[in-house]
N, C-alpha and C positions, 0 to 999 in steps of 0.2 A: 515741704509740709506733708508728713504722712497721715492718709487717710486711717482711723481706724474705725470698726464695723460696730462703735459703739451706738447704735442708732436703731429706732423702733418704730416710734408712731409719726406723727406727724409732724414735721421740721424737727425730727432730733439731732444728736448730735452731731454736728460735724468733725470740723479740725479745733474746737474753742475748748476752754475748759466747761467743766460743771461747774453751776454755781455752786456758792459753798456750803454747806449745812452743819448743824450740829450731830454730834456723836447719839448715840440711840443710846437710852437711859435703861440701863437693866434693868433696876427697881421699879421702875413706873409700869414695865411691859404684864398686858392682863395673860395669866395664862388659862391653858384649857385640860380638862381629866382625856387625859387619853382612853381609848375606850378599844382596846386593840381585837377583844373578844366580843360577836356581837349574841347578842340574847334576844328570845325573842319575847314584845312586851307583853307582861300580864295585863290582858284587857279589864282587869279588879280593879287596876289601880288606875288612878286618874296621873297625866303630863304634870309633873310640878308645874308646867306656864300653861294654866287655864284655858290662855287665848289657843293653845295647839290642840287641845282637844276637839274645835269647831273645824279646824282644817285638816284630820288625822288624814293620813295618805300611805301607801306602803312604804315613803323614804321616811316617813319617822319612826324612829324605835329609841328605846333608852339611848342607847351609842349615839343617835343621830342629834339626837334631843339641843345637847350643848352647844351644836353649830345652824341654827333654826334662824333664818333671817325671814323679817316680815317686811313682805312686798309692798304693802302698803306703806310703810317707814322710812323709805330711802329716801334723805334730805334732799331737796329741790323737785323729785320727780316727782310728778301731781297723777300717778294713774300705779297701778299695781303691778309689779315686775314679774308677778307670779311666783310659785313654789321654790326656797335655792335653800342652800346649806356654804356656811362660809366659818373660817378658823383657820388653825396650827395644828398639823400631825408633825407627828416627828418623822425623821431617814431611816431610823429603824426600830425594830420590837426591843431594843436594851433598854432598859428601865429607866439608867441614868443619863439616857439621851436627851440631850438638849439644843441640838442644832433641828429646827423645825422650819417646815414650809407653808408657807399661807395657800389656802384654796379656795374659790367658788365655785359652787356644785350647781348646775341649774336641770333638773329634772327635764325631758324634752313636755312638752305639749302636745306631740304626735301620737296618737293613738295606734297606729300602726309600726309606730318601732318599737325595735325584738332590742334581746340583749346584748347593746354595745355601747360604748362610751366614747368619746370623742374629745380629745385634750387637747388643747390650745396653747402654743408656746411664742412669748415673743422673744427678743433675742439680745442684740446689745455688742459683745454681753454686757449685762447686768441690770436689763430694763425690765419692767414690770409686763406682765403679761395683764392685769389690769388696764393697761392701756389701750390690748386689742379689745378685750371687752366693752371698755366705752366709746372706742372709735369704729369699730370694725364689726365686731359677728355677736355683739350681748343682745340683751331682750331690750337696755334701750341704748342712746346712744350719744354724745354730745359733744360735737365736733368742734374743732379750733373755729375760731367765727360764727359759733353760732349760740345764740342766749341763752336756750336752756337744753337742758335732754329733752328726748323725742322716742316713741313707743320705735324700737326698728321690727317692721316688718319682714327682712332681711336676714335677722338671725338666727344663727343655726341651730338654737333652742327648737325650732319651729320644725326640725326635722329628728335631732336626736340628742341624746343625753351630752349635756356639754359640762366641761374640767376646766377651767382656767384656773392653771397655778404657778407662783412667784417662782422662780428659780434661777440658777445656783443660790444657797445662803451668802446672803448680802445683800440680795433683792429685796425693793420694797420692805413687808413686814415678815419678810422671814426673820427668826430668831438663830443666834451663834455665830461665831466668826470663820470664816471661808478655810478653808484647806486643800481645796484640791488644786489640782496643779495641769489637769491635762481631762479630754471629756470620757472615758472611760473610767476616771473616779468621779465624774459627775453624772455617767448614766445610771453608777452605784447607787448612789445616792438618791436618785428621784427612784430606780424601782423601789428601796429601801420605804420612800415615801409611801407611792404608789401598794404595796403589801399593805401598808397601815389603812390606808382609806378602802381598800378591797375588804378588808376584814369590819371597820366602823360601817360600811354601806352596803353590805352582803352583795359585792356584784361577783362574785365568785366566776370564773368561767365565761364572763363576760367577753366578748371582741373589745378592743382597745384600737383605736386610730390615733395617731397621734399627728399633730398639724401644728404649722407655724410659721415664720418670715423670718431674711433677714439672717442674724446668727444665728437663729434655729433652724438655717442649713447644718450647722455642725450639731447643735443640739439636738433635733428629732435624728436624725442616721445613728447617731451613738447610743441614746436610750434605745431606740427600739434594738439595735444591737444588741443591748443589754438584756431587753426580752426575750430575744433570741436563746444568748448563750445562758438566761436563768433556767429554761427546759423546763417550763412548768407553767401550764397554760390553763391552771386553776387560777392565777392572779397575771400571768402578764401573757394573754394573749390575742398577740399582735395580729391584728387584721390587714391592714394598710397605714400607708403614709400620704403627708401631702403638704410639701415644703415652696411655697413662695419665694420669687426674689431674694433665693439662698446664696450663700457664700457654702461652694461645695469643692471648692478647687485650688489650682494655684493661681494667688491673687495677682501675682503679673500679669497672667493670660486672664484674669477674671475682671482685672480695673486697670489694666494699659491697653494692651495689644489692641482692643476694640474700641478703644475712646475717639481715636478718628472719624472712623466710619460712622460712631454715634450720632457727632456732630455734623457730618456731613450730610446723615440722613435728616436730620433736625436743624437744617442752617436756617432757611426758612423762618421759622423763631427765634433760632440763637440770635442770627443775625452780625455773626461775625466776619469784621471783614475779612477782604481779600488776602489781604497781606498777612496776616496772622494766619491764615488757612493754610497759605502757600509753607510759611514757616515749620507749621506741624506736620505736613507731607512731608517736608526736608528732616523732619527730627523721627516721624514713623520710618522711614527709610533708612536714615544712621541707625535706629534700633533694631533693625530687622522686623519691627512690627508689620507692615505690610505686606511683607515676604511669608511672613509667618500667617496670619490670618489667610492668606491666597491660596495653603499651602494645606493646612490642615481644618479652618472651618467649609469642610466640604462633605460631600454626602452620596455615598461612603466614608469616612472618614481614611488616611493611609491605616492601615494595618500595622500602626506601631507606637510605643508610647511618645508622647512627643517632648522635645528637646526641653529641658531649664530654662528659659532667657536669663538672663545676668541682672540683678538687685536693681533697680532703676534709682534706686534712693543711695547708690555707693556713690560717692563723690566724681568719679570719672563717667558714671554715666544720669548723672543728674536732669540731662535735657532728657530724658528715657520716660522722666516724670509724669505723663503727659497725661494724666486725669489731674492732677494739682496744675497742670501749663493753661489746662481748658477752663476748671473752673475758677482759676484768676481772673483770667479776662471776661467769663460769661459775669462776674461779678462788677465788673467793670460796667458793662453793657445793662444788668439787671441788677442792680443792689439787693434787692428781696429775691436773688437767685435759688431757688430750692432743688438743691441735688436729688431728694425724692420725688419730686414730682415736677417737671420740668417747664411746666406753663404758667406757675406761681408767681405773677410779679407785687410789687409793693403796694400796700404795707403786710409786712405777717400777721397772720389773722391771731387774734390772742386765744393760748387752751386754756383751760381749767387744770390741766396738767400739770402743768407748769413751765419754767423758761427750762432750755436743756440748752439750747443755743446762744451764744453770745450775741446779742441782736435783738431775738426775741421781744416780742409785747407784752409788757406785762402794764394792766392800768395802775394805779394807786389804791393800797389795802389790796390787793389782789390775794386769794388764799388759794392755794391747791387744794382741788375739792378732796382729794385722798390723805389729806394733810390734816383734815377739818377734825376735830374730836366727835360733832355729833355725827358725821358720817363715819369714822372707824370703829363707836358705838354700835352703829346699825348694822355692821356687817361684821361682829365677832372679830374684829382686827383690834391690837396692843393698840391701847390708847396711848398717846405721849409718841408713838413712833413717828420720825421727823420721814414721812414716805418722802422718795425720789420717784419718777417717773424713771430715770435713769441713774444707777448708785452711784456716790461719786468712793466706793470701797473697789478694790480689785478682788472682783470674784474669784480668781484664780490664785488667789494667794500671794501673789508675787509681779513683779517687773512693774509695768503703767499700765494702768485703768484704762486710759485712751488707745493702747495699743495692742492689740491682743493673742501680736503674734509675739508676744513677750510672755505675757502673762500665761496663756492658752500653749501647750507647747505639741497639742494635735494637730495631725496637718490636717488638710481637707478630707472629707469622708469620702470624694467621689479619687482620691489620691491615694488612699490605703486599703482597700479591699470592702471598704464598710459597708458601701454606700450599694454596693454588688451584691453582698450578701443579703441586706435588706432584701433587694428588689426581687433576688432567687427566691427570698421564703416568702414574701408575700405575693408575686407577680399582681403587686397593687400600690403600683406607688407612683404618685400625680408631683410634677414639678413643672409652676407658673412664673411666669414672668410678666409683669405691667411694662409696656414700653416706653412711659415716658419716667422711668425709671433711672437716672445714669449713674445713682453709686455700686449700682447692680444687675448691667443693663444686660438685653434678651440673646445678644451672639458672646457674651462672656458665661453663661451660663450654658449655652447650647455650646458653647468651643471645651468647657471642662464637661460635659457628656459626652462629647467625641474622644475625648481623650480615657474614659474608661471602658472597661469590659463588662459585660454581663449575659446571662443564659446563651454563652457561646461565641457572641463577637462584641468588636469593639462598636462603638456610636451606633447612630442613628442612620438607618440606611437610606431614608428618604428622607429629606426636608419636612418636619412636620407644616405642612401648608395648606390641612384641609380649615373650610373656615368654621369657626366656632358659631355656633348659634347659641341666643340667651333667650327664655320666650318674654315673648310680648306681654303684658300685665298693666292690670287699672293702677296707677301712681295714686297710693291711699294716705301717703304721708311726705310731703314736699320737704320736709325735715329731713330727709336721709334718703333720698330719690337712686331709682337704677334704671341703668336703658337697659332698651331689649334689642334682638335682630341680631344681625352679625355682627360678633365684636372682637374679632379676633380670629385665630389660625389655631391647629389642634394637631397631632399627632401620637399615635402609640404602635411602640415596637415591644414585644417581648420581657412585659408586665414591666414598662416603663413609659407611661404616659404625660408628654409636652404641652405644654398650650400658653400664648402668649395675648395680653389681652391690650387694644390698641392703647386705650384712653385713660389705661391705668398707672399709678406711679407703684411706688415701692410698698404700700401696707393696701394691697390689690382689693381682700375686701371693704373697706374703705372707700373707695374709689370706685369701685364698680361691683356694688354688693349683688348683683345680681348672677352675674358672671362667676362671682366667686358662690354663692348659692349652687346654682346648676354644677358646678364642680364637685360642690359636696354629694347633691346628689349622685355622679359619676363614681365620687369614690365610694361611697354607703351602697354602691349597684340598685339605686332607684332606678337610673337612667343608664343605657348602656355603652353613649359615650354624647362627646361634647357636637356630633352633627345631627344627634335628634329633635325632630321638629315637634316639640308640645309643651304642653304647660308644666309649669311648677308641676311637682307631685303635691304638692300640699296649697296651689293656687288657693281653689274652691274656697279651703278655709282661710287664709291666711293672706288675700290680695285682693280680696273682693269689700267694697266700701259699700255705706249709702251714699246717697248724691251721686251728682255729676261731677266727673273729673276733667281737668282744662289742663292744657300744656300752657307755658309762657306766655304763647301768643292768643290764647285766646281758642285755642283749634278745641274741639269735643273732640275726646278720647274716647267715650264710652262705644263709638264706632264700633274702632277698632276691638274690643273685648269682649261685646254681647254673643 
């Protein structure tokens, strides 16, 4: 059973199908005037929408006007999400363009950020980047298991101008049917995007970061690629990167070679027995897996690019399998096993999202809140569109949806030069890993780093093993909670920055928004790396409550803060 990297937010997709859904109704979908030229407003004339005239702010102007969401409006949250801009631009300035991309525009609340933007990618492919928004880094946030949204403290509105947008076409409510075939016609495509909304929201010359999880290992390396060779840093220029729990390499080395050692560091929990342990050392050995990991995850890395391994899914080498051998039997052991997050046991917590996974909870009447018509009212989205959390269309035009080395016919970014040239032009580029993580775990990620080149040698010369520090902070909102202290291990060689977070799984801010905060600041050069000892840069405002604050048991926190 082949894994594919169909998978995003929380419990997505594994090896199961997507549930089924109906086809997207062209007639029904709302559209938007594209506004490719921006003009600046005559202050004579009054906002057609009355209500925008009380909140005028520098992001509205005619252009902007059409894509105006009101924060006080968002169905179920009872508090104000503050200033955003959401809709459909098209790929590109041709007139009779009609493959378009959905976006949320969320202005920062930082008073002290300068001109730059910060884009949000999740991955799949073909899953909503909407989803990191509401689980991971939005202004709010409402996580599987829990009743309603909650103000997140944590997101990275709160330091600078944040983009979340749907992509490849097929995603969620993008508009038109998919065509590309490989991620160089997909980095196309989103500059193509990205130009339209530079021109509707005058950030002309702005810095651009782009970030994301997941398959937006291949997605962020190839767009900002794309910024790269566009040569024109009036509309795409690239600041830095910062890719999560990515798929950057070859997925032998990226989901076999190290699924032993995963397990064996995590037996503890897995809790599998002897016999089966003993069995997978007899099958890592027939593979050369253990020879292999001995041999090249080392630091230095050799000085060479390292060997192929042999298809583990060809029929003569089928025990070679051994992330599908592990999580058979963890499934045995754990029925509610979660390959993203590794301490998940039963029952699955139900999202608002929706099921992606065969298994999944879903109560009775259950709606997908992005499914809902008065919420894709509220936020400028095609009413009538049947949203997926995960498409069940093949992005890529072609082969299976669940499979993506089919579909996708790029190899890894950190495998063809890409992922090198990024990191030359930017010497800013941060790559995470969550450790309880195992469809994407921390030494298959660190084994396809050693295996590339960049500013002169191959891998990482020392073990990144200095510890991470996250600060300490008043806990304001028990809805979406982060620790502070050491939380993990840090490295940076030669404008290529590691860091692995202990207690995290695969959608990292999620899981430990705190940790994933202090990163942003690292990348934005708030903070000058992940072992400085201080507060948030934007604590003061943005982590301090009234009242007294209690952990679990009872302890006063306010100790610790005053």
């Amino acid at each position: 059973m082949r894994f594919s990297l169909t998978c995003l937010s929380a419990l997505l997709c594994a090896t199961t199908a997507f549930a089924a859904s109906s086809p997207h109704k062209g007639d029904v979908f709302r559209r938007f005037e594209k506004s490719p030229v921006i003009e600046k407003r005559d202050p004579t004339k009054p906002f057609k929408n009355a209500r925008l005239q009380k909140r005028a702010s520098r992001w509205l102007t005619n252009a902007t006007e059409p894509f105006v969401v009101n924060g006080t409006g968002i169905p179920d949250v009872p508090f104000d999400i503050g200033e955003s801009y959401a809709g459909l631009l098209p790929i590109s300035d041709d007139p009779n363009e009609t493959r378009e991309l959905f976006f949320w525009f969320f202005p920062t609340t930082n008073a002290n950020c300068t001109e730059e933007i910060v884009i949000w990618f999740n991955g799949g492919p073909g899953c909503s980047s909407l989803s990191g928004l509401l689980t991971e880094n939005g202004p709010f946030t409402w996580d599987a298991g829990t009743l309603a949204p909650v103000a997140n403290p944590y997101t990275w509105v709160n330091l600078t101008n944040m983009l979340w947008v749907e992509q490849p076409v097929g995603v969620g409510y993008t508009q038109g049917v998919p065509n590309i075939t490989n991620e160089v016609e997909l980095g196309l495509q989103f500059i193509g995007f990205y130009k339209q909304f530079v021109d509707t929201f005058n950030v002309h010359g702005w810095e651009v970061y782009l970030t994301g999880e997941s398959y937006a290992g291949m997605y962020v390396p190839y767009i900002a690629d794309a910024f790269i060779t566009a040569d024109d840093t009036d509309y795409y220029n690239l600041a830095g990167i910062s890719i999560n729990d990515p798929i950057i390499g070859d997925e032998t080395n990226q989901q076999q070679v190290v699924q032993l050692a995963y397990a064996e560091y995590w037996n503890n929990l897995f809790y599998l027995n002897d016999t089966f342990m003993e069995q997978m050392r007899q099958h890592n050995e027939f593979c050369n897996y253990t020879q292999y990991l001995d041999k090249y995850l080392t630091f230095p890395p050799p000085q060479e690019k390292f060997p192929v391994l042999p298809d583990p899914y060809a029929s003569q080498t089928y025990n070679c399998d051994q992330f599908d051998n592990f999580y058979n039997a963890l499934l045995l052991v754990n029925p509610c096993f979660n390959i993203y997050h590794i301490t998940e046991t039963c029952p699955h917590p139900y999202s608002v999202l929706g099921i992606v996974n065969a298994g999944d909870y879903s109560p009775p009447g259950a709606v997908v809140y992005f499914n809902r018509t008065d919420v894709q009212k509220a936020i400028n989205a095609p009413v009538g569109t049947n949203w997926m959390q995960c498409t069940d269309k093949n992005v890529f035009g072609n082969g299976n949806v669940y499979n993506y080395s089919i579909g996708d016919t790029s190899i890894g970014p950190a495998q063809d030069g890409v992922l090198q040239r990024v990191i030359e032009y930017t010497n800013n580029t941060i790559i995470g890993s969550g450790n309880l993580d195992m469809l994407l775990n921390t030494n298959g990620t660190l084994l396809a780093i050693q295996n590339m080149t960049w500013n002169g040698m191959q891998g990482l010369q020392s073990y990144p093993g200095i510890p991470l520090y996250t600060p300490y902070h008043p806990e304001t909102n028990l809805g979406f909670p982060a620790g502070g202290g050491y939380l993990g291990y840090w490295g940076s060689e030669r404008g290529l920055t590691f860091y692995q977070v202990q207690l995290a799984g695969h959608e990292l801010p999620e899981y430990t928004p705190g940790a994933a905060y202090r990163m942003m600041e690292v990348l934005l050069g708030r903070v000058a790396n992940f072992s400085v000892v201080s507060d948030f840069t934007t604590q003061q405002g943005n982590f301090t409550g009234e009242g007294t604050i209690y952990g679990r048991r009872g302890m006063q926190y306010s100790t610790y803060f005053s």
